[in-house]
N, C-alpha and C positions, 0 to 999 in steps of 0.2 A: 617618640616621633609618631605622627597619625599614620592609621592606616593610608589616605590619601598619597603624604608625602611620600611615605615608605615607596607605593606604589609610582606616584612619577618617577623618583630615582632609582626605581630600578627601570624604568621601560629610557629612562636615557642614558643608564649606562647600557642596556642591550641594543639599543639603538645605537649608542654609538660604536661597540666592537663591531655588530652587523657591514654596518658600513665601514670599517679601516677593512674587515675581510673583502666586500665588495671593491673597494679600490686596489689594495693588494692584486686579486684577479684583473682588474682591469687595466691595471700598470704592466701585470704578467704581458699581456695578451696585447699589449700597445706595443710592449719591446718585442714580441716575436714579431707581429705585423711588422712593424717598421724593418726590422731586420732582414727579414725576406724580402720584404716589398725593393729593400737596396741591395741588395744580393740581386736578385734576378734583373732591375735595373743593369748594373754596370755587369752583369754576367758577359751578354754579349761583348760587349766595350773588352774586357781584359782578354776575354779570348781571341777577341781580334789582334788586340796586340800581342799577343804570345805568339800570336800566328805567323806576322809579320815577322817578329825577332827571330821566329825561328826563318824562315822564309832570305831571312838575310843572311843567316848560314848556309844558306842552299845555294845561294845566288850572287855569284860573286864575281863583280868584273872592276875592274882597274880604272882607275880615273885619275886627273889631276888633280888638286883643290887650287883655291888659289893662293895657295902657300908656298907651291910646289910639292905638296907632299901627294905622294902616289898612294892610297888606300883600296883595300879592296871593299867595294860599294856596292850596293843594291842596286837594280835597274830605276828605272825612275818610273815605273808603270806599279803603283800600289796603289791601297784603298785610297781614294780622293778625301777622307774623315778624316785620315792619316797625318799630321806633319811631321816630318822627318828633317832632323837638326843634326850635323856633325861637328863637332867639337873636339876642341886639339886638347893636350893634358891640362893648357890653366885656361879653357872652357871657354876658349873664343871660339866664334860660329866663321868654321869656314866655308858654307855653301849658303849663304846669305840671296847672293842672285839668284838663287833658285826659288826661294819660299816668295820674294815678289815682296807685294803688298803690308805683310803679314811684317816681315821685318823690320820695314820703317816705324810702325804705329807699336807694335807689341814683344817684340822680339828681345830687346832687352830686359823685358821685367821679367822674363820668365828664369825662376829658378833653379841651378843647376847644380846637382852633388854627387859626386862621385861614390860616394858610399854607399847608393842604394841599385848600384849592380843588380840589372836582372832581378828585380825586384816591383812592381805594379805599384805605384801611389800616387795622389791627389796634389795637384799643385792651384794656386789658385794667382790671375793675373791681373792687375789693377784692381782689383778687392772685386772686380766681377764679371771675370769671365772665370771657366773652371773648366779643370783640364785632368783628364789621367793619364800617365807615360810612363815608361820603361825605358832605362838606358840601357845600351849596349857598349862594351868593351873592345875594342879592335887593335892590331899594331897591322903598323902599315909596313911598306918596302923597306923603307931605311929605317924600320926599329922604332918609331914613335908610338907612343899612344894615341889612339884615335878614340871619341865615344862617338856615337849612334844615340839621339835621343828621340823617341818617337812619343808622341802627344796625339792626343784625341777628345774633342770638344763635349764635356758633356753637362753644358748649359740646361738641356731642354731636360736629362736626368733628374740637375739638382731643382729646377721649376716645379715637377714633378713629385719629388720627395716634400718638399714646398708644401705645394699642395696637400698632401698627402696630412704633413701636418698641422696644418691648416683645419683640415677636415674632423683628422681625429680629437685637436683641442676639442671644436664646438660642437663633435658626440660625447669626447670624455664629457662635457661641461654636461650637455643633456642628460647621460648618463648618472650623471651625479645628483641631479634634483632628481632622476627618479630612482637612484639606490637610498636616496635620504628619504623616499616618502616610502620606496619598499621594505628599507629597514625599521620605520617605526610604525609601518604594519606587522611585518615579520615580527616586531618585539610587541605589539598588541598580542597577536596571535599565541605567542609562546608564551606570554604571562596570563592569558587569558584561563588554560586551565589549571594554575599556579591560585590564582585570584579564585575559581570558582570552586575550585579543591580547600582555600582556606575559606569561603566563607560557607562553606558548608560547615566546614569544622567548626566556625563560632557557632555556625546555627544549632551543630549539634548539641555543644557545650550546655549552649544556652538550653536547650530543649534539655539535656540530661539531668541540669542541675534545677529546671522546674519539678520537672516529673518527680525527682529525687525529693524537690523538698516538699513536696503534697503530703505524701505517705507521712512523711518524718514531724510533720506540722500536727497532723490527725495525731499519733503514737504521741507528741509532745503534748497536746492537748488530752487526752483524755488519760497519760499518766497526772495530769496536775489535778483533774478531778478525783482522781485516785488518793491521792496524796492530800487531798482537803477532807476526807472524812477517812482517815486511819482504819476505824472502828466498825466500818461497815463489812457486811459478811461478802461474800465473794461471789453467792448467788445473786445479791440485789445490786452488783454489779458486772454480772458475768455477758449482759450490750455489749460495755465499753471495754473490754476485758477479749472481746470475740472481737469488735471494730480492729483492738491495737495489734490482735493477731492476723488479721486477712490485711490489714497495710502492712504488717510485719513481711508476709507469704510475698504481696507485692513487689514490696521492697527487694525484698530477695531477686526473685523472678526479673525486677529490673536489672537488678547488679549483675545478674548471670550473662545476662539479655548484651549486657553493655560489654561487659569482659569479652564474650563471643565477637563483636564485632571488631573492638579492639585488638585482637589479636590475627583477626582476619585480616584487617588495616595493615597491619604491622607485619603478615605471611608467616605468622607462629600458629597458627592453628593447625595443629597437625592432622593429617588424614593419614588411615588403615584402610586401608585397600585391599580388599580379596576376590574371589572369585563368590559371587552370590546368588541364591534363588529369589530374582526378585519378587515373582509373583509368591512367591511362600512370605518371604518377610513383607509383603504388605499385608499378608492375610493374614500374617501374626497380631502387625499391627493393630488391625481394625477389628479382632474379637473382642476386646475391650469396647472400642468406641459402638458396635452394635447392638450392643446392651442397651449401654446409657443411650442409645439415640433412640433406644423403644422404650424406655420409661418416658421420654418426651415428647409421644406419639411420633417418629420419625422415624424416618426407611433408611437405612444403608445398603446399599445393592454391591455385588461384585462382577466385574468383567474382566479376568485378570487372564491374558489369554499371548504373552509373551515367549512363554517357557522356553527359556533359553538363562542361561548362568553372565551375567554382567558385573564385571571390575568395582567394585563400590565401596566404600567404608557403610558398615551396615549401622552406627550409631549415627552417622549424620544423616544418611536415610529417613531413621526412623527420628530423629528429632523434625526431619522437614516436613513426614508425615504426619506428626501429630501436630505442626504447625498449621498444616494446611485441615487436617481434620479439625480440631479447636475453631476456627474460624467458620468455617462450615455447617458447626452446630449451630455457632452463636448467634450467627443470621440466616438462620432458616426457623420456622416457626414448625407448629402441630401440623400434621399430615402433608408437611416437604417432605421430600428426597432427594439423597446424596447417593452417589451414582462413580463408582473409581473404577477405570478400565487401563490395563497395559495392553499394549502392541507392541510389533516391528516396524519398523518406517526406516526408510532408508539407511539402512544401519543402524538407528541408532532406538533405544528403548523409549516409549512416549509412554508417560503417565498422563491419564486425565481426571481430574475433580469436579464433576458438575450437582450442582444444586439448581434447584428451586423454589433458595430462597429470594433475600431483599431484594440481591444484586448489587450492579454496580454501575456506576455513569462510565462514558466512554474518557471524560473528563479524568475522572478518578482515574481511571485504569492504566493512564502514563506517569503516577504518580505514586502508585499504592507501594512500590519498593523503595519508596523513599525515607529515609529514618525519621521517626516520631510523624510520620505523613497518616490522618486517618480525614473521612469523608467525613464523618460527623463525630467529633470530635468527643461532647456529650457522652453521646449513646455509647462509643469502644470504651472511656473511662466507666461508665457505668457497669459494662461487659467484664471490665478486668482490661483489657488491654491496652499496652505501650505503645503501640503504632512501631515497632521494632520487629515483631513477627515475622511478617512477609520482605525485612530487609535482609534477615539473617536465612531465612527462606531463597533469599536471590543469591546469597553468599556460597552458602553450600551446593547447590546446583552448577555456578559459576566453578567451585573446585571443582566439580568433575565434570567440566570443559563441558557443559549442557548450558542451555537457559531454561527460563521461565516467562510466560505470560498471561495475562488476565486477562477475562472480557466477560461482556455480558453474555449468559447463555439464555438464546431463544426458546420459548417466548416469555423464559421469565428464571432468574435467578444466576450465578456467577459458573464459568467455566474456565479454570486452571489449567492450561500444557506444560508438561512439564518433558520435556527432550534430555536424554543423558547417552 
């Protein structure tokens, strides 16, 4: 499968989980709304009725119906919302005269069950009018059953709730072309460093397996000149014989180069951490290096002025240091100088490396710790260098929670910070 393809089907399947989770939440949060929103509707409504029911145990006075049956009744002075229906045990309405109007037109559709005693629930009449009620339970003088059905209109509730859904369809609907367009951002976004994380890696590949087969091309070529004259003495070939050793060193020097990063990638690079003299171990460092910088006419100066003991593994240190020294030399000319100072700075230990030599563009300088990244490509192969140095330079610094960065140093040649 192409990379391409690869990459659409993954950004539609994370596009589409994105979005069932976006709807999931938004189904959540439709059922609470809704839920509350009819809760606190019919809150008043049932309390009202409960009030009543209760109300009608308080209040109790004697009346005829027109059955003759004597019941103990409620006054007739209640919420006006209220209808109030009494019915005998098989659920005939004996106070008809009283409700009026209401009787003639609707009174018999309304349904009546004994079963839901003191209980609140929804009735619904001619498929549209809507009602919630409570029956009550009574006996009258001579022993009968009486119920007590009280109702309460609430049309303008269910219009409301109506609405309500109404509304929330043509948000959820909005909602959803824009969870569709924020999820297949959101899965841009998350495959975005997946994508540029792997096309590094081919870029690496590819750059490792150039660099790798240079050296190996030279060594393969100048054993076969080796190899066509048998009989030649080893002096009148000790050029080619020097050439296949310095790609041989190369070579090496790559493979370590690459191993160190590799393992860095992958969090097996282990660090020894101790308590260390940093300004002593750069001065160890750099006795070496200001030798050889005075056979080249070039200065190495000290300004190491920290003194204090910092947490450090002291090999990766000194590999950074003579990463960054190595580079230093190699582009600085006759009568430069290299100039390395420690401080304190807000906590934390500042190494700095300034020359005056080539330098560096500002171009360059968001680029130089990029693997196999060099300005002039040419020239650093000429030099010996991988364009690796200053990657595995940013590597080890990064292990001990510090950075690094480059710039031009005024008014002429490259200035290193190194924060740990």
């Amino acid at each position: 499968m192409s990379e391409q393809k690869l990459i659409k089907k993954q950004l539609i399947k994370n596009m589409f989980f994105t979005f069932i989770v976006f709807a999931i939440i938004l189904i959540f949060f439709d059922a609470i709304i809704y839920n509350q929103v009819s809760i606190s509707l019919y809150k008043s409504i049932d309390k009202e009725l409960l009030k009543t029911a209760k109300y009608y145990e308080n209040k109790i006075v004697y009346e005829e119906l027109i059955d003759g049956t004597k019941i103990a009744f409620i006054e007739t002075k209640i919420n006006p919302r209220l209808i109030c229906i009494i019915r005998n045990d098989e659920g005939y309405i004996l106070n008809s005269e009283n409700i009026g109007m209401f009787y003639n037109e609707y009174l018999n559709d309304i349904t009546f069950d004994k079963t839901s005693i003191g209980k609140i629930y929804a009735i619904k009449v001619q498929d549209k009018y809507n009602y919630r009620g409570i029956t009550l339970k009574y006996i009258s003088i001579e022993g009968k059953e009486i119920y007590i059905q009280l109702l309460a209109n609430v049309d303008g509730e269910v219009e409301t709730i109506a609405n309500m859904t109404h509304t929330l369809l043509i948000g959820n609907l909005i909602i959803i072309i824009v969870a569709i367009i924020s999820s297949y951002i959101l899965s841009k976004m998350t495959l975005k460093p997946i994508m540029d994380s792997w096309k590094k890696q081919t870029e690496f590949v590819q750059n490792a397996a150039h660099e790798l087969r240079t050296p190996l091309t030279i060594i393969q070529a100048k054993q076969e000149l080796l190899l066509q004259e048998p009989e030649s003495k080893i002096i009148d070939k000790s050029e080619d014989i020097n050439i296949i050793l310095k790609e041989t060193k190369r070579l090496t020097k790559l493979i370590k180069e690459l191993m160190i990063l590799a393992m860095a990638d992958s969090n097996e690079l282990k660090m020894k951490k101790e308590k260390t003299d940093i300004d002593k171990l750069i001065q160890e460092i750099l006795m070496p290096y200001i030798d050889y910088a005075e056979m080249q006419k070039k200065e190495i100066q000290m300004d190491l002025n920290f003194k204090k003991e910092i947490n450090i593994d002291s090999n990766k240190i000194n590999q950074l240091m003579i990463i960054i020294l190595d580079n230093a030399i190699k582009y600085t000319s006759e009568n430069d100088k290299i100039e390395i100072k420690t401080y304190a700075k807000d906590g934390k230990c500042v190494i700095e490396v300034l020359d005056t030599g080539i330098g560096i563009s500002k171009e360059a300088a968001k680029h130089v710790f990029d693997r196999f990244y060099r300005e002039d490509k040419v020239r650093s192969r000429e030099k010996g260098g991988t364009g690796l140095g200053l990657s595995i330079a940013h590597t080890i610094v990064k292990l001990h929670g510090g950075n690094i960065k480059i710039m031009p140093n005024e008014p002429k040649g490259t200035k290193i910070i190194i924060k740990l």
